[in-house]
N, C-alpha and C positions, 0 to 999 in steps of 0.2 A: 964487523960491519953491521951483523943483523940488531945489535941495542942502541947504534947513535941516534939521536933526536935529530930527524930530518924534516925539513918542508915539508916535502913534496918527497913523497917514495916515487927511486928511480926503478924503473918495471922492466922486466925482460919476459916475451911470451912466448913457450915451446909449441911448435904442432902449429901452422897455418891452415888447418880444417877449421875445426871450431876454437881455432887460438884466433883466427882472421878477428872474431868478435870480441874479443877479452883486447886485440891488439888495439880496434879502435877505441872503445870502453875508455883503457889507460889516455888514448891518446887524447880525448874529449877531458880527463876530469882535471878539476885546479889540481887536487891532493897528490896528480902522477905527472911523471915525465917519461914516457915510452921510450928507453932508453936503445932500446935492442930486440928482437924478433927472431926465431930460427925457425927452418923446416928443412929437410934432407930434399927436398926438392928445392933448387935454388929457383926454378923459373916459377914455382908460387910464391917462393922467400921476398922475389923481388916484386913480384906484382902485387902482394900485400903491402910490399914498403912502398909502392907508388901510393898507396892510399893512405897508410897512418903513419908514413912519415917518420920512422924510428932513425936514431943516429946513425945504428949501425947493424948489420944481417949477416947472422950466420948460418951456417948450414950442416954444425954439430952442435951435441946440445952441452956436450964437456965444454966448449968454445964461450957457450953464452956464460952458462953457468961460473965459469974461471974468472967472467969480465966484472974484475973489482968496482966498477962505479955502477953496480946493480945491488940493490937491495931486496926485491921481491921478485917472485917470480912464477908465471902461471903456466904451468903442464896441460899442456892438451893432446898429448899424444892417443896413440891407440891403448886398450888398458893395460894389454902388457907389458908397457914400457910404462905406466905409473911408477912399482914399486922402486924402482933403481935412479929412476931421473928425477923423484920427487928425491930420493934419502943423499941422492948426490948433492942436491941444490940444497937441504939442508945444513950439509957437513960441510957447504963450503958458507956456511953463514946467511944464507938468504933465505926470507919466509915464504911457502907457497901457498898460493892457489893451486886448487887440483880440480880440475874437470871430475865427474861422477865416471865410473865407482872411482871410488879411491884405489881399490887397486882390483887384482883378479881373485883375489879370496880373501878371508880374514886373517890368516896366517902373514898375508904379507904387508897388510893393512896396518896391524900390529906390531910391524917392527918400524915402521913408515912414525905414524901417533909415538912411541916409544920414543923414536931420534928425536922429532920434534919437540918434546916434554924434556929429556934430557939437556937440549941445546937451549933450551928455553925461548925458544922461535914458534911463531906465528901457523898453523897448518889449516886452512881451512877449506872447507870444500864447496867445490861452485853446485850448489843449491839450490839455483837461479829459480826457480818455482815457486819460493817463500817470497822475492823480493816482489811481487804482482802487486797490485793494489788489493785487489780481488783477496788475495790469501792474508795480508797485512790485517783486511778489514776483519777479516775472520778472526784471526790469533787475539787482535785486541778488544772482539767482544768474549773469548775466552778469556782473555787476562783479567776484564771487567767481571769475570763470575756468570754472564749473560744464556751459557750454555751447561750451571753445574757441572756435577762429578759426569765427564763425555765417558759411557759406558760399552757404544758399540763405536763402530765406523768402517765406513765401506772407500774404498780407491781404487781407479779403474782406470787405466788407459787402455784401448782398443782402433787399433788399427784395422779396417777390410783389408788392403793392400799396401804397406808400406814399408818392407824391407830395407833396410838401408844397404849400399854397396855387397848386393846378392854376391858371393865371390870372393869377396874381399875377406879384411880381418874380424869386420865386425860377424859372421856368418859363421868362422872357423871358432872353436871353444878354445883351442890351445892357445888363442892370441885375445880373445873377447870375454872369458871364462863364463862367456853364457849369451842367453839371445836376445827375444823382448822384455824379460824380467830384470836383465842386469840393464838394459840399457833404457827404454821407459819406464817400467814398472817400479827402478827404484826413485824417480821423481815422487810417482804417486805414495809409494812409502816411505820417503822423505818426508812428503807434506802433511800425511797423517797423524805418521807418529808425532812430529814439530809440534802439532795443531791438539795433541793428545797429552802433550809433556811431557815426551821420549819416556815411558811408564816401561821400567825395568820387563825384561820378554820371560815370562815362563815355560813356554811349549810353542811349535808351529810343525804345522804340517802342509802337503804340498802336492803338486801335481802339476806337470809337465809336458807340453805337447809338442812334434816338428813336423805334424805331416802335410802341411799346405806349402811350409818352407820348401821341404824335400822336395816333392811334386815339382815347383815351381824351377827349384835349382838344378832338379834331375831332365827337364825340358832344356835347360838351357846349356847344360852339360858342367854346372860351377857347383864347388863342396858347399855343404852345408850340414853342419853336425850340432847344431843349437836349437832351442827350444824356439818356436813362434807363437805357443800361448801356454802362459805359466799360469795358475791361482798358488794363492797362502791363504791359510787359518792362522792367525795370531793371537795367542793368549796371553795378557799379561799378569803378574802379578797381582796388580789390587783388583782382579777378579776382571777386567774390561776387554774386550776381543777388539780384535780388525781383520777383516776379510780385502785381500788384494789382486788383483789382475792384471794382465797385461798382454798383447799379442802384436802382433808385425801384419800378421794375416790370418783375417777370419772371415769366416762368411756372416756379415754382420751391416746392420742396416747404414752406418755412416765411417765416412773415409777415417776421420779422427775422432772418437770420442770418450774424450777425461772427464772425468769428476771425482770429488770427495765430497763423502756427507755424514757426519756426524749426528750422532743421537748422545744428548746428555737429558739428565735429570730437571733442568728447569727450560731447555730448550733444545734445539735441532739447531744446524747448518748444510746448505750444498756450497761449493764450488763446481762451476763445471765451463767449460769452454762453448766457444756460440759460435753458430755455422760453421760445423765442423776446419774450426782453424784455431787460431792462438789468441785470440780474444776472451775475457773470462768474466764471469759475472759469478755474484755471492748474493746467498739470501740466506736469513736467518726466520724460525719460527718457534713459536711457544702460545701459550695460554693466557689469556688475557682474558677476565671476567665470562669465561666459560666455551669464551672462541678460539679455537685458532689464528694465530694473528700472522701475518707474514712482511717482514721488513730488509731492506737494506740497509746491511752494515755499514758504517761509515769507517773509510782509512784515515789510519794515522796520516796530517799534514802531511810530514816531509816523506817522500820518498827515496829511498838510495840502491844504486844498482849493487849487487853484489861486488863487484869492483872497485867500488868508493866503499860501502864498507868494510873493507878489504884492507882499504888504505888507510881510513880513519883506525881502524884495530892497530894498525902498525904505528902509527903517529903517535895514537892516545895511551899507546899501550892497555889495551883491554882484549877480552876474550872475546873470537867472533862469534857470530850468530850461527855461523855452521862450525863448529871445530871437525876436526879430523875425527876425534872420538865420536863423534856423532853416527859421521862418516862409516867408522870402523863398525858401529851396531847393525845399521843398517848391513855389513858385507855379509857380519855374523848372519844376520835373518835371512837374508838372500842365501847364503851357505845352506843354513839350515833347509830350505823350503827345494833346491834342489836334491839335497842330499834325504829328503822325507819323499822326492819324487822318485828317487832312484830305488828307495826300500818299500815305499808302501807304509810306512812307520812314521810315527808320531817320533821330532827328536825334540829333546827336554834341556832346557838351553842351561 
């Protein structure tokens, strides 16, 4: 099923948390027909279906997975449940979408990329951070040459207060395989390296913190065994670093605050979010007859949600903009940056 030339990919979405969004997504674009939705909870299964409307709801994900008139299909579960319900939906022929991380470590990442490349199916990862206008305008003055050889760059998500489901999976490491660095921090290392031309990694190192988490979960009486503010040091190959961050909870002057900003050889970039929320603006700088100049980047016309091109990848048959391998580097770096916090140690990738 996964190589017929179809219209319109028929879509099935796992996990009505942040599947809720990827369900309407499908259900809005020409390219999809939201064929099916699941969640082990049926009373969200169906109240999602009162709003996108899919043919049919299930509430295993073997169930969706098996249902022959689905061609793609988008995992949103918690991350422990990536590696086994992405490689199922694989082997049964159908291409996914994967919500980040791709799975709980690179061990299992990597056999995840591997099915996919053998089956010769679609694996891409929801990267939703690239697809902004904001980031688009960026990459395309890199593509332009506009920023030279980018040598350093910094990315930052920080939270004051923003734990997701204190208690829950995301909090526990045996179900989450980690805290604010596997779950925002690898947006902002997503969008760097993307923005960097995923430049082969030669060393990282690392450092790990959970004590406002703790604090917070030890008042309330719920586990908490994950980090709330990670950093990395990233060096690459052709000599360029990147320094990254990430926290749930810090004592810090604003509720959300992201950015990436790049230093290249003929010019700079920031991205950063505006009143602390999901709004994002980009400015680009360099030298102009002996000044600093400072301008906004203009986006590519079309824009497409990860979704759509999601779909067009499967239609046109082409490679997406996020593949699973991409994916899989980032787990590797993440891997590394706790496993450099656990030792103290520089590990050499």
């Amino acid at each position: 099923m996964g190589h017929s030339r179809v219209e319109r990919v028929r879509a099935g979405v796992i996990g009505m948390g942040m599947g809720r969004n990827h369900a309407l997504a499908f259900r809005d674009l020409p390219e999809a027909e939201l064929v099916a939705i699941c969640d082990a909870n049926p009373e969200r299964a169906h109240q999602v279906a009162a709003e996108a409307q899919p043919t049919r709801v299930y509430t295993r994900s073997e169930e969706l997975i098996a249902d022959p008139e689905i061609d793609a299909v988008a995992v949103a579960l918690p991350n422990f449940l990536h590696a086994s319900v992405v490689i199922a939906a694989l082997e049964a022929g159908k291409h996914v979408l994967c919500e980040k991380p791709l799975a709980m470590n690179a061990a299992e990442g990597e056999r995840m990329v591997e099915t996919a490349r053998r089956l010769d199916l679609k694996l891409m990862m929801h990267f939703n951070y690239r697809f902004h206008a904001s980031s688009m305008a960026v990459k395309r003055a890199v593509d332009e040459g506009k920023l030279g050889h980018i040598y350093y760059g910094r990315s930052v998500w920080h939270r004051s207060r923003g734990i997701p489901g204190l208690g829950g999976w995301f909090t526990q490491g045996r179900m989450s395989g980690g805290g604010a660095l596997i779950d925002l921090g690898i947006h902002r290392l997503d969008l760097a390296l993307w923005l960097m031309g995923y430049p082969p990694v030669a060393s990282v190192t690392g450092v790990s913190f959970g004590h406002l988490g703790r604090r917070l979960a030890d008042r309330e009486g719920k586990p908490f065994d994950v980090d709330d503010l990670s950093a990395g040091f990233i060096r690459f190959e052709n000599g360029a670093a990147l320094a990254i961050e990430a926290s749930w909870a810090s004592n810090s002057e604003k509720r959300e605050d992201q950015w990436t900003q790049l230093f290249g050889l003929e010019g700079g970039a920031i991205l950063r979010n505006l009143w602390e929320g999901y709004e994002y603006e980009a400015w680009l700088f360099r030298e102009a007859d002996g000044h600093m100049v400072h301008e906004r980047p203009e986006p590519p016309g079309h824009l497409e949600s990860p979704q759509q091109h999601f779909c067009r990848a499967i239609l046109h048959d082409f490679e997406p903009m996020a593949p699973g391998e991409q994916g899989l580097t980032v787990m590797r770096i993440l891997d590394a940056i706790y496993a450099s916090a656990r030792s103290g140690l520089e590990v050499r990738m």
